[in-house]
N, C-alpha and C positions, 0 to 999 in steps of 0.2 A: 504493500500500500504506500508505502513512505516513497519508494521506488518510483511510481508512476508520480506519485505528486512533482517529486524533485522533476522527474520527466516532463510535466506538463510546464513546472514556470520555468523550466532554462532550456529546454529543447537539447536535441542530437548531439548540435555542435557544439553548445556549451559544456556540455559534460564529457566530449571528446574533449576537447579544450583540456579538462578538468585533469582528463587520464594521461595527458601528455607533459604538462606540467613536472614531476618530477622527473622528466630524463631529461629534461633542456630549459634554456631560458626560453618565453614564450614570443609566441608572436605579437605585433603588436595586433594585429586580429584577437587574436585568443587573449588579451591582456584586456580590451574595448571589450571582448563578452563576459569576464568572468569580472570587471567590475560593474558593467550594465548588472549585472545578475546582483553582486554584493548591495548595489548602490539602490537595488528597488526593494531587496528584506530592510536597509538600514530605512530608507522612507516608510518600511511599516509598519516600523516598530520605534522610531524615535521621532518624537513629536518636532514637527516643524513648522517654521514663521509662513507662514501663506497668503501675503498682500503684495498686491502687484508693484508699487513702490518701494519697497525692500527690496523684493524679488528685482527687479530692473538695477536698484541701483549696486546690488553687490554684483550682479552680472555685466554689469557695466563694467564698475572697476577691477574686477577679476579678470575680466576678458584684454581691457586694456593693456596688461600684464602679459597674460600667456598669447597674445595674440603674437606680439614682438619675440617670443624665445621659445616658441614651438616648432618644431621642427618635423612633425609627425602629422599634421594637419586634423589633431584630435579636437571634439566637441565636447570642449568646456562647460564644466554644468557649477556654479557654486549658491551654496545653498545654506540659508542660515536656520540652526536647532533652537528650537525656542527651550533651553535649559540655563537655569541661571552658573553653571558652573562657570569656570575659564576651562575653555579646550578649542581645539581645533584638531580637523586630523583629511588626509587625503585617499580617497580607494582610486587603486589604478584604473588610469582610462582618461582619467579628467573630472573625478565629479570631488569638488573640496568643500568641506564641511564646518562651518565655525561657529559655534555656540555666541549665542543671545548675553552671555554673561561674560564673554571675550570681547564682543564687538563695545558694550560698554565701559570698558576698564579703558578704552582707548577715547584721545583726545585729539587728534591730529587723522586725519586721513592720511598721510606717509605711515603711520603705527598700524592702523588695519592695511594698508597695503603690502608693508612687510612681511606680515602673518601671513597675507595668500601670498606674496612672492616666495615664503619659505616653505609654503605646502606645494603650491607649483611646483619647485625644487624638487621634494620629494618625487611627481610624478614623470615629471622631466629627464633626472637623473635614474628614473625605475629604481627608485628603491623601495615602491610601496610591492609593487609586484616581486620583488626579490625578495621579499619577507613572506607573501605567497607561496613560492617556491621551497623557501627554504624548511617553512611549515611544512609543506606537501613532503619532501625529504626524508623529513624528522619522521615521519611517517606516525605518528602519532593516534591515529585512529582517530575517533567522532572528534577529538579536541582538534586535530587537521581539516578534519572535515567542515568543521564549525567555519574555520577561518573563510574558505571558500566557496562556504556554500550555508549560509547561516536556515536555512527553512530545512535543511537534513535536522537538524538541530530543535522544532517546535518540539513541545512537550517535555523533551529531555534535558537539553540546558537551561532551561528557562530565558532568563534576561540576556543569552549569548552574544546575539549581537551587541546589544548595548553595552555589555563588557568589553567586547573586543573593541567596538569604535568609541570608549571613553579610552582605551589607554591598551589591549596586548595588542590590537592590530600595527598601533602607530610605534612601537617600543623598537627603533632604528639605534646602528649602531651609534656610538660617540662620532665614526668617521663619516658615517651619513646625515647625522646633524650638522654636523660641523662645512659638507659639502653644501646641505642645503641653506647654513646662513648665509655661503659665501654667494653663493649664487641667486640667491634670496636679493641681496643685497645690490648685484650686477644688475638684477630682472626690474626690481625696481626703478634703479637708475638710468635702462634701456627704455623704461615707459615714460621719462620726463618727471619721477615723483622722487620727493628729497629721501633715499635712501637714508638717513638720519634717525629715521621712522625705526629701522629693526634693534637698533641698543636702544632707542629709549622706547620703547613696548619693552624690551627685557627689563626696562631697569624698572616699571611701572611693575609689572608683575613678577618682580622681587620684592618690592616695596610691600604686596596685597601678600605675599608669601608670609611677610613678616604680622601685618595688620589681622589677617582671616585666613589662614594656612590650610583649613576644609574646603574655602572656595575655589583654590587654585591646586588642587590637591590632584584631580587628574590632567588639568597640563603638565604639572614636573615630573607627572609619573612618567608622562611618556615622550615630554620636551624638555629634561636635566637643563636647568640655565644656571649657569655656574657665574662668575664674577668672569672667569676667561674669556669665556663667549661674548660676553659685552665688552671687554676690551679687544677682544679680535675684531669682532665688526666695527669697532668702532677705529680699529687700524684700518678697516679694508676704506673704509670713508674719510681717514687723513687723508689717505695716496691720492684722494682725487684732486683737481684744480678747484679750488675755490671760485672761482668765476662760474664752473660750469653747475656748481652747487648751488650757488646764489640762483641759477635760474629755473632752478628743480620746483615742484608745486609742493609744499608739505601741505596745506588746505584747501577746501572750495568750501562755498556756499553749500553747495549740494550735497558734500560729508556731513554737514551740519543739521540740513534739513532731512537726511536719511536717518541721524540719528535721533531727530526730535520725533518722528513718526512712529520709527522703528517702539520707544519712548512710552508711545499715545496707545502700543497695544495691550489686548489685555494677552496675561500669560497662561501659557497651557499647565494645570496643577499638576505637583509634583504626585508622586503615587506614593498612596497612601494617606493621602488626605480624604 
């Protein structure tokens, strides 16, 4: 039974996809179906912002982003979780996920732009699908399974997804954080936005680390922000010409009235209320 269901929401080729996985890095086909597949259990099982005004303007500015350092001509999807945590996280393919309680801790439109330049990163450099892969490997059984296939998983794990996409999906090495600030950091600066944006969001949610340590509790599970990290990006932004900095956007208008909106909604109740 469980069989044919998996059958009916991801089809043939998705679940070949699935069986080839552990003898190779995938295609970028097989990488657009198994997170098409991830990306529609995580919309049914985690409550999301759904107003056309939010929705336009993070896919505005995310687009703006990946549109200049895509190289794969993949369809961008970002999409923001109405959960008051801090988190954010990327499923291979293109679709990036940032929580309701991330986007407010930021004041600057370069600070949410950094966030999706560094989850971009992630899917840019494939490291959300080489965590895929490496699951698959580990051979792990239902907990493998979970990862790439979260509806094998109803009844049994309960909350699964929503575990994995608060914090084991996104849990990259040091060297793949470390890849994605730098280039975090390029991707921004390639869209015309003040790169200055990703140390100071680290250094805001250090500061909330120290204030409320439960609300930021799953980004450092699975985004480590050490004090180095903000001094490296904050090296990678000396080397630049001050001239070309000065012309960078760190605000608009429309960051502002995105987040006065965003603001005006009412919130999805946490469970258990």
């Amino acid at each position: 039974m469980r069989a044919r269901g998996l059958r009916a929401q991801l089809g043939g080729a998705a679940l070949a996809a699935l069986a080839t996985l552990a003898a190779c890095v995938p295609s970028t086909g097989q990488e657009l179906e198994m997170g098409n597949a991830y990306a529609q259990q995580i919309e049914q099982q985690l409550p999301m912002v759904r107003e056309p005004e939010v929705d336009r303007y993070i896919n505005l500015l995310g687009d703006s982003i990946a549109r200049v350092v895509d190289e794969r001509g993949l369809t961008w999807r970002f999409t923001v979780v109405d959960q008051p945590e801090v988190n954010a996280f990327a499923v291979p393919g293109g679709h990036i996920y940032i929580n309701r309680g991330l986007i407010e801790k930021t004041v600057t439109m370069s600070e949410l732009a950094g966030v999706l330049g560094h989850e971009i990163a992630h899917v840019t450099r494939r490291h959300s699908v080489n965590q895929m892969v490496k699951a698959q490997r580990a051979n792990v059984g239902l907990t493998g399974l979970c990862l790439f296939v979260p509806s094998a998983c109803q009844g049994v794990a309960g909350a699964g997804v929503e575990l994995i996409a608060q914090g084991a999906f996104a849990k990259f090495s040091r060297d793949d954080e470390t890849e994605a600030d730098r280039f975090g950091v390029q991707y921004v600066t390639r869209a015309g936005i003040d790169p200055r944006g990703v140390p100071s969001m680290f250094r805001i949610l250090m500061a909330e680390r120290e204030r409320n340590p439960s609300g930021v509790e799953a980004f450092f599970a699975s985004h480590p922000v050490e004090e180095s990290r903000v001094e490296d990006t904050e090296a990678l932004v000396a080397q630049m010409d001050p001239a070309v900095l000065a012309s960078l956007t760190r605000t608009t208008p429309a960051y502002q009235a995105f987040k006065r909106r965003l603001a005006s909604l009412p919130r999805t109740p946490s469970k258990g209320r």
